[in-house]
N, C-alpha and C positions, 0 to 999 in steps of 0.2 A: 458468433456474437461479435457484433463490432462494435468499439470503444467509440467514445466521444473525447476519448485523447490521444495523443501519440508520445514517443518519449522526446520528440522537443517539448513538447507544450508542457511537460513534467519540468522539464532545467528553466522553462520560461517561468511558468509559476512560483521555482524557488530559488531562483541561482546557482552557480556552480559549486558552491559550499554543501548547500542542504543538499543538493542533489545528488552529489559524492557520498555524504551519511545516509543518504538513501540507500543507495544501491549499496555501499557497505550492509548494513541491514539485511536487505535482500539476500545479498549473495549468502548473508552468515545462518539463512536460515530463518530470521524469527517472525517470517509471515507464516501464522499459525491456520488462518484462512483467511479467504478476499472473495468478493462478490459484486458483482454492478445492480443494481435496481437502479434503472435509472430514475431520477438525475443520480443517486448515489453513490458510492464508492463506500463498501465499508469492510471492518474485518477486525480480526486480532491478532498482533501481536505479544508473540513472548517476550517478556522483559525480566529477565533475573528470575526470580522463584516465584513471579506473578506474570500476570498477562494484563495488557491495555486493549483496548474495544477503542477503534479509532475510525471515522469517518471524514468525508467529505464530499460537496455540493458541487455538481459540476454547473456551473449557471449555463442561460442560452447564448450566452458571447463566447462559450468556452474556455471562460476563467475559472477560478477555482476559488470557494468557499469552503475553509477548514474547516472541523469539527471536532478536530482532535481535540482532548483534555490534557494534553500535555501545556510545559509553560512556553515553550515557543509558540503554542497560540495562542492562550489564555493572556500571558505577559506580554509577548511581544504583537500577536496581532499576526503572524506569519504563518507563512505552509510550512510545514515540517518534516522531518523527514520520515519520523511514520507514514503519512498519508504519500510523500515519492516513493516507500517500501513498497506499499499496499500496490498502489498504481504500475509499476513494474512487476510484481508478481500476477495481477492479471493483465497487463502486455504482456509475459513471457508465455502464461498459458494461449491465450488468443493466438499468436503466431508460432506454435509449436506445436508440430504434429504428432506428438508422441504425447500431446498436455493428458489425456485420461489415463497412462497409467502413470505419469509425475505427480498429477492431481492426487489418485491414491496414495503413491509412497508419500505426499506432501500431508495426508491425512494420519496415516500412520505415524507419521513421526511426531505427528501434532498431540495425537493421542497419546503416543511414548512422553511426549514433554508433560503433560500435564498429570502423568502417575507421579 
C-alpha cells in the first residue's frame, strides 16, 4: 500500500515540537491501531486507562485536515501529535518487511492493554 504521506510532510504539517511528541507516542507504544482509507488516516490511541479514536483528512494538495478531538485541535486549530503518532505507525508498517508479524504483536498487545 502506498501512503499519500511521507515523514517530511508529517514535521511539515506540525513542526518540530508536535512532531517530536509524536514520535515519542509512537515509539512508547500507544498506537493501539491505524488504518488508511483513503483520504483518511484513522485509528486508536491508548491514553492512560482510556483510549482516543483519532483521525485525519489527507486533502488533494497533501495537507492535512485534523480530526482529532483532542484540544490541540479543537482549541487550537492544529495537527497534533496523535494524528503524527498515527501516521508514523503506518509509515513504519509500509516500509518494514517484517510489518505482518509486528502488525500481530502490535495487536496482541493492543488487546493486553485494553483487559
Amino acid at each position: 500500500m502506498k501512503l499519500p504521506f511521507t515523514y517530511k510532510m508529517l514535521q511539515n504539517w506540525c513542526g518540530a515540537v508536535t512532531f517530536r511528541d509524536g514520535r515519542t507516542l509512537f515509539e512508547r507504544g500507544v498506537v493501539m491501531d491505524a488504518a488508511f482509507e483513503a483520504p483518511l488516516i484513522k485509528g486508536t490511541l491508548s491514553w492512560g486507562s482510556r483510549s482516543i479514536k483519532t483521525a485525519a483528512n489527507i486533502l488533494p494538495d497533501f495537507s492535512c485536515e485534523n480530526l482529532c478531538p483532542c484540544r490541540d485541535n479543537v482549541e487550537r486549530g492544529i495537527i497534533c501529535a496523535h494524528v503524527i503518532a498515527l501516521g508514523l505507525a503506518l509509515l513504519a508498517r509500509t516500509n518494514d518487511p517484517e510489518r505482518e508479524r509486528k502488525l500481530q504483536e502490535e495487536e496482541r498487545r493492543a488487546r493486553h492493554l485494553r483487559k
